[in-house]
C-alpha positions as CSV (number, residue, x, y, z in Angstrom):
1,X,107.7,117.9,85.0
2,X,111.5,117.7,84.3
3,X,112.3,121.0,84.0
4,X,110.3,121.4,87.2
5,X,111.5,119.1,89.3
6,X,114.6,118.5,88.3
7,X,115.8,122.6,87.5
8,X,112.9,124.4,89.4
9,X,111.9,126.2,85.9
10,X,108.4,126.2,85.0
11,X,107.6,125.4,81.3
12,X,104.3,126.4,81.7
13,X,102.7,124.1,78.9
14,X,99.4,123.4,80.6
15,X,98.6,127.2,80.7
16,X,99.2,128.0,77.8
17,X,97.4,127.1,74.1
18,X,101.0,127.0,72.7
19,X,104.4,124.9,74.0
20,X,107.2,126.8,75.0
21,X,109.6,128.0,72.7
22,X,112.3,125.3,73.9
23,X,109.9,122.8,72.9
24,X,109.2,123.2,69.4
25,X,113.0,124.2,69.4
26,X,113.8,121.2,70.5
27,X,111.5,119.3,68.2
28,X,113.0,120.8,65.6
29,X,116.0,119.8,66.3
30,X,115.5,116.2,66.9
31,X,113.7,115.9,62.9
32,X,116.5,118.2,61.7
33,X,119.0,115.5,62.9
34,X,117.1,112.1,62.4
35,X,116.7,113.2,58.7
36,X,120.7,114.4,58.7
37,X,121.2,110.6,60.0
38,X,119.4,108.9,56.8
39,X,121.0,111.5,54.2
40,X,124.3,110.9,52.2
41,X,127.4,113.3,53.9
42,X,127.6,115.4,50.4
43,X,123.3,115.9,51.0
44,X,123.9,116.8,54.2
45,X,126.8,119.5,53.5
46,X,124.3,121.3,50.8
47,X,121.4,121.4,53.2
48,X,123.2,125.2,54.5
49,X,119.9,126.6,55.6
50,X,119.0,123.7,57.4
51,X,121.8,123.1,59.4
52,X,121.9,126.6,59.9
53,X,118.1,126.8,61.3
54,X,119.8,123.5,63.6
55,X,122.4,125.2,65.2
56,X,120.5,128.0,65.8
57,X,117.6,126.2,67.4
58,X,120.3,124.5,69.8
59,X,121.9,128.0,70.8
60,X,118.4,128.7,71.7
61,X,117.9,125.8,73.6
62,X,121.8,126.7,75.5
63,X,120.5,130.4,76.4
64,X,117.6,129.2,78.1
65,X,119.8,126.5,80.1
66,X,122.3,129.4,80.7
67,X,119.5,132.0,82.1
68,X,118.3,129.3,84.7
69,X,121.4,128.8,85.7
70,X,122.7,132.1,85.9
71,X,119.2,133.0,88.0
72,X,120.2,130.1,90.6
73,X,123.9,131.5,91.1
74,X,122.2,135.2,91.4
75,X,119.5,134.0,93.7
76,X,120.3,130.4,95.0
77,X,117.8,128.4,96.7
78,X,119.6,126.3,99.1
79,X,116.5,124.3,100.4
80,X,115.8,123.5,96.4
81,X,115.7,120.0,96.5
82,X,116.7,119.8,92.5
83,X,119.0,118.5,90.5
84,X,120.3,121.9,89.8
85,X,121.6,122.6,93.2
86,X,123.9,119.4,93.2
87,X,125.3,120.1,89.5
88,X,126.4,123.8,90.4
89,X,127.9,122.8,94.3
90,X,128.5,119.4,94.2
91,X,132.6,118.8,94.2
92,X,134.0,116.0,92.8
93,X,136.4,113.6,96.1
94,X,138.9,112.7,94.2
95,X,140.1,116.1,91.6
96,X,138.2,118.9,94.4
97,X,136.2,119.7,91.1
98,X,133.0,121.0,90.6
99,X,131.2,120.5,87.3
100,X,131.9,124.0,84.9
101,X,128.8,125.8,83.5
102,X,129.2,124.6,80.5
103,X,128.8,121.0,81.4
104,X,125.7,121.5,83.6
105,X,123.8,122.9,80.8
106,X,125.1,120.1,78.6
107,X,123.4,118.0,81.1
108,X,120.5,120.1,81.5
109,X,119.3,119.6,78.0
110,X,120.4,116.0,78.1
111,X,117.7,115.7,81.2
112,X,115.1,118.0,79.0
113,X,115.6,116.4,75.7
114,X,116.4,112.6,76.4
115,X,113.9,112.5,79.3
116,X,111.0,114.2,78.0
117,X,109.7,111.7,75.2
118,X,110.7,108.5,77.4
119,X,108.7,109.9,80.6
120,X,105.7,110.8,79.0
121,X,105.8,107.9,77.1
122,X,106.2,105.1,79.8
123,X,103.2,107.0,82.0
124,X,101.1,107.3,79.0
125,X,101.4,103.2,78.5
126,X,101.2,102.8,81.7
127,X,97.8,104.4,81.9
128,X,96.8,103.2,78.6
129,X,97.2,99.6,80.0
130,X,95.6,99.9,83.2
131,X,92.4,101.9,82.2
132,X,92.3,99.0,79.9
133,X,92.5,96.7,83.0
134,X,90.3,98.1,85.2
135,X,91.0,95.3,88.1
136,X,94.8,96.0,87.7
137,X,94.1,100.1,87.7
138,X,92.2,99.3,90.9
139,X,94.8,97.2,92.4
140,X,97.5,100.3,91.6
141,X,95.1,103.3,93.0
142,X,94.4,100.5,96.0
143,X,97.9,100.4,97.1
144,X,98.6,104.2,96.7
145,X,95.3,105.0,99.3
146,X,97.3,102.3,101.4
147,X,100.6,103.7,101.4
148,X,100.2,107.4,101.4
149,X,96.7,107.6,102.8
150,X,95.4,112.0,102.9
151,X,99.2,112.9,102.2
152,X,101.3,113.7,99.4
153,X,104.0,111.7,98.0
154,X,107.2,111.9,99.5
155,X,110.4,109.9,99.2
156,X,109.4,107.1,102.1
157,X,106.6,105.9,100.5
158,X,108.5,104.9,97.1
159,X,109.9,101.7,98.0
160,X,106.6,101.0,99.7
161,X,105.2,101.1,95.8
162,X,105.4,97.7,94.8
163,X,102.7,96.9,92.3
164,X,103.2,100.1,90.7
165,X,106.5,100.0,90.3
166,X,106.2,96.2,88.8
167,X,103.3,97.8,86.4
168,X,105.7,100.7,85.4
169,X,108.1,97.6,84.6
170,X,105.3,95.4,83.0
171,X,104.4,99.2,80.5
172,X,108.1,99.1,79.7
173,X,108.1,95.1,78.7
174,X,105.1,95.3,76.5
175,X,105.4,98.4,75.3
176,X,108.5,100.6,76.2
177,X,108.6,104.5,75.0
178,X,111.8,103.5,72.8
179,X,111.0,101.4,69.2
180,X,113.1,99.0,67.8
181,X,112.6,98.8,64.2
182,X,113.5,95.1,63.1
183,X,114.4,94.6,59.5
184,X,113.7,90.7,57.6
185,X,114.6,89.3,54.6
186,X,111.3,89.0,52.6
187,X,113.0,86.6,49.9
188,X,116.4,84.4,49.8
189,X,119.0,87.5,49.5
190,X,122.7,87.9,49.5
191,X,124.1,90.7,51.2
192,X,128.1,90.2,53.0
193,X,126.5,86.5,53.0
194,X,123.5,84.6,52.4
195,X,120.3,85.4,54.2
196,X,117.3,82.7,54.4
197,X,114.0,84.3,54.2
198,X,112.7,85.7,57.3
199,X,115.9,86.2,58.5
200,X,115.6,88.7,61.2
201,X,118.1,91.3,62.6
């Protein structure tokens, strides 16, 4: 959906019995780099092959970024309504800038990798907790027949969404896509100073 919507490149992953290549790339790379987070620096400086099997999973994940841009420059869709189109024309007021290649693919996989796991996440909550409350599902699917009757979605009829968008911020309250691991003192313990039990950070 991001890469769709934001870049105009199709994935693909619901035809397909395996995820793209840039996927399981990018998985990779996110373990690869949570487990180089818990490791001491010396660990992390004998791990060769592993950092080497990183850095090549992130070129990967560059060419691909590169290739869809370097097809918009070669065959640019000006009525694109994308992010894409904005990032590669778009000047800046105050230096007459535009944003170099370079930063737009940085961005690119910013959108890819940072969005992916948070989007799916909040929608899949969000339609955990209403199947699990069928009046409020009712309520949501009520006010979308209301607001956009036989037609598709389209940019007007966002603001009109007001119980949906209050359940999207009721999935994120109870439940958001991004854990927060909180750590307590099971026993009196003295650390830079003295922590009760159940002390919680």
């Amino acid at each position: 959906m991001i890469g769709l919507c934001a870049f105009g490149y199709r994935f693909n992953n619901f035809y397909s019995n395996s995820a793209h290549p840039f996927i399981n790339q990018m998985v990779e790379v996110l373990v690869e780099s949570g487990r180089r987070a818990t490791r001491t620096s010396i660990e992390n400086k004998l791990r060769v092959f592993a950092e080497a099997h990183r850095q090549d999973n992130v070129k990967k994940m560059h060419d691909l970024c590169d290739q869809i841009i370097a097809d918009r420059i070669a065959h640019p869709q000006p009525d694109a309504k994308d992010l894409l189109n904005p990032m590669l024309e778009a000047v800046d007021k105050e230096t007459g800038e535009k944003m170099t290649k370079e930063s737009v693919r940085y961005n690119m996989v910013t959108f890819l990798v940072a969005g992916h796991e948070t989007t799916s996440g909040t929608l899949g909550f969000l339609f955990y907790h209403l199947l699990r409350n069928p009046d409020k599902y009712l309520r949501a699917q009520q006010e979308v027949d209301e607001v956009l009757g036989d037609g598709p979605l389209e940019l007007k009829h966002i603001p009109k969404l007001e119980y949906i968008k209050f359940a999207i911020y009721e999935a994120l309250r109870f439940l958001g896509p991004i854990a927060i691991n909180g750590k307590h003192a099971l026993k009196p313990t003295k650390v830079a100073v003295s922590l009760p039990r159940g002390y919680y950070s």
